[in-house]
C-alpha positions in Angstrom: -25.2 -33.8 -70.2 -22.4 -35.6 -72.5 -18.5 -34.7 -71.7 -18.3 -33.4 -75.6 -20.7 -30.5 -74.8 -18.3 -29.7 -72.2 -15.1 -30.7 -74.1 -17.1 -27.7 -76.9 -17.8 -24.9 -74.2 -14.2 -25.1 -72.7 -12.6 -24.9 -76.5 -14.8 -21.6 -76.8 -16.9 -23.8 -79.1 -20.6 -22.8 -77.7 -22.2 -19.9 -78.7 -25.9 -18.3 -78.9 -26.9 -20.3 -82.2 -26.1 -23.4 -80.4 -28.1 -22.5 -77.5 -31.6 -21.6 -79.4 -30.8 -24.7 -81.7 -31.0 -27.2 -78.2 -33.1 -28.2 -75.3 -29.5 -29.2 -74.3 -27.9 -25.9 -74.6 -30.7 -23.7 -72.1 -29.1 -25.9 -69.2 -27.0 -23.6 -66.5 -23.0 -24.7 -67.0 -20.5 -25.2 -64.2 -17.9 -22.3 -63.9 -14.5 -23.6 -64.0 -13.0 -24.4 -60.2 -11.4 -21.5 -59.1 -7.8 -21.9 -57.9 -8.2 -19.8 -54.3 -10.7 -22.2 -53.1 -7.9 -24.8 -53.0 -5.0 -22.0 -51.1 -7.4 -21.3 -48.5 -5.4 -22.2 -45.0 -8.3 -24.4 -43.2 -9.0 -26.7 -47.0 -10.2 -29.8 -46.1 -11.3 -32.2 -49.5 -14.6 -33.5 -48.0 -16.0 -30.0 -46.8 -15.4 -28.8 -50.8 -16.9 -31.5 -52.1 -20.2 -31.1 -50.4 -19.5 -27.6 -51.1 -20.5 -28.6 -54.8 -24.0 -30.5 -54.7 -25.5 -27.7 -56.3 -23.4 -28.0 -59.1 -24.8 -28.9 -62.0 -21.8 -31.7 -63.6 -21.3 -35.4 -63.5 -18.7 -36.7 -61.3 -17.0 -38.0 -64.1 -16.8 -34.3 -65.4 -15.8 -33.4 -62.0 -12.9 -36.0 -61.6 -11.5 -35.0 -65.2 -11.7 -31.3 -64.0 -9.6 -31.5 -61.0 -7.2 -34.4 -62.5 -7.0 -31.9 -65.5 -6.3 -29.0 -62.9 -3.7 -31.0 -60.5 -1.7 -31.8 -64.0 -1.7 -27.5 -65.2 -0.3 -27.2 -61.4 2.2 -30.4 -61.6 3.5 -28.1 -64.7 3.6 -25.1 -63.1 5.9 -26.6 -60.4 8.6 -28.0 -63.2 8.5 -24.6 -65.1 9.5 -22.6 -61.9 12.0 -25.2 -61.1 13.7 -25.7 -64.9 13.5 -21.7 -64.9 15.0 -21.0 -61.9 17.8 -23.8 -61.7 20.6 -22.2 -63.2 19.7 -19.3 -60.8 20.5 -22.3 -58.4 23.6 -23.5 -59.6 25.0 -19.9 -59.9 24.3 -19.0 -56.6 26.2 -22.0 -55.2 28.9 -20.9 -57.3 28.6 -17.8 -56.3 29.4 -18.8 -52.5 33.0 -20.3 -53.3 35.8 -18.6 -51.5 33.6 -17.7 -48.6 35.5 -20.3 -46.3 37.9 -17.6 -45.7 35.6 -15.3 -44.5 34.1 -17.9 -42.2 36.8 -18.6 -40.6 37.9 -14.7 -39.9 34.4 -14.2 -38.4 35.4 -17.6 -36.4 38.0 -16.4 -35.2 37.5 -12.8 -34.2 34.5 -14.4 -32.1 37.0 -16.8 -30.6 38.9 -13.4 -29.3 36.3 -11.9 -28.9 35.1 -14.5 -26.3 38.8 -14.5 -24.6 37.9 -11.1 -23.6 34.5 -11.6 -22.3 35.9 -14.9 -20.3 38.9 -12.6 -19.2 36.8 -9.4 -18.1 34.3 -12.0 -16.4 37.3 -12.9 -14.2 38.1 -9.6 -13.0 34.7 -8.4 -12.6 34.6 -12.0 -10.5 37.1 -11.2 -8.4 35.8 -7.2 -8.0 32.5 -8.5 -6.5 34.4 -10.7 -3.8 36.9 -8.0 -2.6 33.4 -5.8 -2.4 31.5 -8.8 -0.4 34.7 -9.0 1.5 35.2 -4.8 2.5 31.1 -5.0 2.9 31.4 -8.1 5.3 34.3 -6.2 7.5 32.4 -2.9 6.9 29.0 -4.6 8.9 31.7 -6.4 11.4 33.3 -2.8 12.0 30.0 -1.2 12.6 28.9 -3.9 14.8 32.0 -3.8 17.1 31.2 0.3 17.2 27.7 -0.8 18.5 29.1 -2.8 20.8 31.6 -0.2 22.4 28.5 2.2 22.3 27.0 -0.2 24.6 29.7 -0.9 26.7 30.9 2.6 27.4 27.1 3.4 27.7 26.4 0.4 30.3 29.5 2.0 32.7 28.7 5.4 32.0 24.6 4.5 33.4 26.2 2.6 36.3 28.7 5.8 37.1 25.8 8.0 37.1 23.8 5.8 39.3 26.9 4.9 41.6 27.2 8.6 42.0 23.7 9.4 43.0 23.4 6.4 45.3 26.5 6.8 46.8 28.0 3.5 46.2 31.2 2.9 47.0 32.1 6.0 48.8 32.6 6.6 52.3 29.3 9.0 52.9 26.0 7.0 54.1 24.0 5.3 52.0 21.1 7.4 50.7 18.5 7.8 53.7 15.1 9.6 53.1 15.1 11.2 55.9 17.7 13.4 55.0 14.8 15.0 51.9 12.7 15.3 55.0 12.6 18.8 56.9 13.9 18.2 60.7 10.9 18.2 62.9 12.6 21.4 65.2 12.7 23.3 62.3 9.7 22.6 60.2 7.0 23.9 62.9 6.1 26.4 60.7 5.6 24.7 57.5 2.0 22.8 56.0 1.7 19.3 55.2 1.3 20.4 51.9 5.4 20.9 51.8 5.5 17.6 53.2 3.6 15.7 50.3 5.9 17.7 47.7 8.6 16.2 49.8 7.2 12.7 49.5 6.3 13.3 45.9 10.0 14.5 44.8 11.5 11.3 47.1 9.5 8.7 45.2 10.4 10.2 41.5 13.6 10.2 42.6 13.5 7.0 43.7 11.3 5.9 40.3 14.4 7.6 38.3 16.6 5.1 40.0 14.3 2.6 39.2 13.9 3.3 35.6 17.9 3.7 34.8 18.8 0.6 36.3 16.6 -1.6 34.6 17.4 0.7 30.8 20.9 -0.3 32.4 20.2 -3.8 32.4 18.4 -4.1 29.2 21.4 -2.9 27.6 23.5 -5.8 29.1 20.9 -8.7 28.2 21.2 -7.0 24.7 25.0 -7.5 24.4 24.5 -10.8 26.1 25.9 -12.1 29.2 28.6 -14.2 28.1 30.8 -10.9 27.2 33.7 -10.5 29.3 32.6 -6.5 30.1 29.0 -7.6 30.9 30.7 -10.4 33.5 32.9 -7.7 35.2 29.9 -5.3 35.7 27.7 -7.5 37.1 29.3 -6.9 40.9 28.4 -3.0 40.3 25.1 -4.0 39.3 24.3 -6.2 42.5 25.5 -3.8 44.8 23.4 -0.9 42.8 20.6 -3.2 43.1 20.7 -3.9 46.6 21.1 -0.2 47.3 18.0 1.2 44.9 16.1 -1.9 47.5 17.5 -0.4 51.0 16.3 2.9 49.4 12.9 1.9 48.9 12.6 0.1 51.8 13.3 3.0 54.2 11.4 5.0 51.8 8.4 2.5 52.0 8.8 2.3 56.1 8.3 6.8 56.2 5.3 6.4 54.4 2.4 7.4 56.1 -1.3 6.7 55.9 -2.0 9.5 53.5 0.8 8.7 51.2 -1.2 6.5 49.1 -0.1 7.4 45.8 3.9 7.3 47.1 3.4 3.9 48.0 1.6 1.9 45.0 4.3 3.7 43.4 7.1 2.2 45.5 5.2 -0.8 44.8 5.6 -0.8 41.2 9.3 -0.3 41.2 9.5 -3.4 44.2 7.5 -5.1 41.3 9.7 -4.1 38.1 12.4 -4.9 39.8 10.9 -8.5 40.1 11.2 -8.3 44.2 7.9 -8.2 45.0 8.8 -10.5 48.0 10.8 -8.1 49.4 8.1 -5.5 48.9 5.9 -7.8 50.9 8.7 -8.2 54.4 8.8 -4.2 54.1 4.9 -3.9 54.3 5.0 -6.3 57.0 7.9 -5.0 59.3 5.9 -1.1 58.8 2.7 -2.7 60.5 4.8 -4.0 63.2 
């Protein structure tokens, strides 16, 4: 197929005369290459050239085609470019005197960052006088914790002073004074004596119980604090007095007393003086 039967069908030159008149003619013609197969996002040259094996043109044809097609679009470019230049040139005319304007906006953000800067700072300064009120607040509430404690620690002691009998001038607490005197009790069960027991050894458990909450409090202020220091003679001589108590309490016990005396036990044991319990249990088999 020669490039003038080509140069004759793209000049409009071909028509149905021509084609019954030549064996030439009855062959199928290549369209023209459209443009959107060249604006398609993933083009690649080799993939459209295989593309066209099926296309029935010399690759002489083909080469004048798209060197014919790359010139229309080489055109194209300088007409948008020669028509839209003065467009150019008036816009940058267009933009003179703006300087003025640049340098307002310039300068109302310059003030306008002044201000931010300058309400930074007192919003700076806000948040450390509110760390600093928070910090007292938490030291505040933490001395009112601790003079909670305090007043609580001497208040338990006062209450167990008082029902011990410490530092008065009655006897220390005896159990026999719960227990009904023998001359008078002839006419009362052993039943009234185990209720007896039973009431001696809660109270005694009570004891128990409040001195050691006592104590827990002091460990938890700690026992460096001058307070703790000054309580701890009260504490000894409450101590030693809750163990005379359960000593003589341990000594009445009888055989049938059982439950009274793995009580008493206990407390010996809570109160980490399970020796002691031990030279009571010995001195009531003697």
């Amino acid at each position: 197929m020669s490039k003038r039967f080509f140069t004759r069908i793209e000049n409009g030159q071909f028509d149905e005369s021509d084609s019954s008149g030549s064996g030439e003619d009855s062959l199928p013609y290549p369209k023209p290459l459209p443009r959107s197969a060249f604006l398609a996002p993933d083009f690649d040259p080799a993939t459209f050239l295989s593309s066209l094996r099926n296309r029935h043109q010399t690759l002489e044809d083909l080469r004048a085609e798209l060197r014919t097609r790359s010139q229309d679009i080489s055109k194209e470019l300088l007409d948008l470019v020669n028509d839209n230049y003065q467009d150019f040139l008036s816009l940058g005319s267009s933009l003179q005197g703006g300087d003025e304007k640049v340098e307002e906006v310039r300068l109302g953000l310059l003030g306008f960052r002044r201000e931010v800067e300058g309400l930074k700072d007192t919003v700076d300064q806000r948040k450390k006088e509110v760390e600093a009120l928070i910090a007292q607040r938490k030291e505040i509430r933490k001395q009112m914790q601790l003079g909670r404690a305090l007043l609580d620690v001497d208040y338990r002691l006062q209450q167990l002073e008082r029902s011990l009998m410490v530092n008065s001038n009655e006897e220390p607490y005896d159990p026999q004074v719960d227990r009904v005197d023998e001359d008078t009790s002839d006419g009362e069960d052993e039943s009234d004596e185990g209720q007896e027991g039973n009431a001696l050894t809660a109270r005694l458990d009570r004891h128990v119980r409040q001195y050691l909450i006592t104590r827990m409090i002091m460990d938890r202020v700690g026992p460096d604090h001058p307070s703790i220091n000054n309580q701890e003679t009260r504490m000894t001589k409450v101590k030693n007095t809750i163990l005379l108590d359960l000593g003589n309490a341990l000594k009445q016990m009888g055989s049938q007393d059982d439950e009274q005396v793995t009580t008493l036990l206990r407390a010996y044991r809570d109160l980490g003086e399970s020796k002691e319990a031990l030279k009571v249990l010995k001195e009531r088999r003697q």
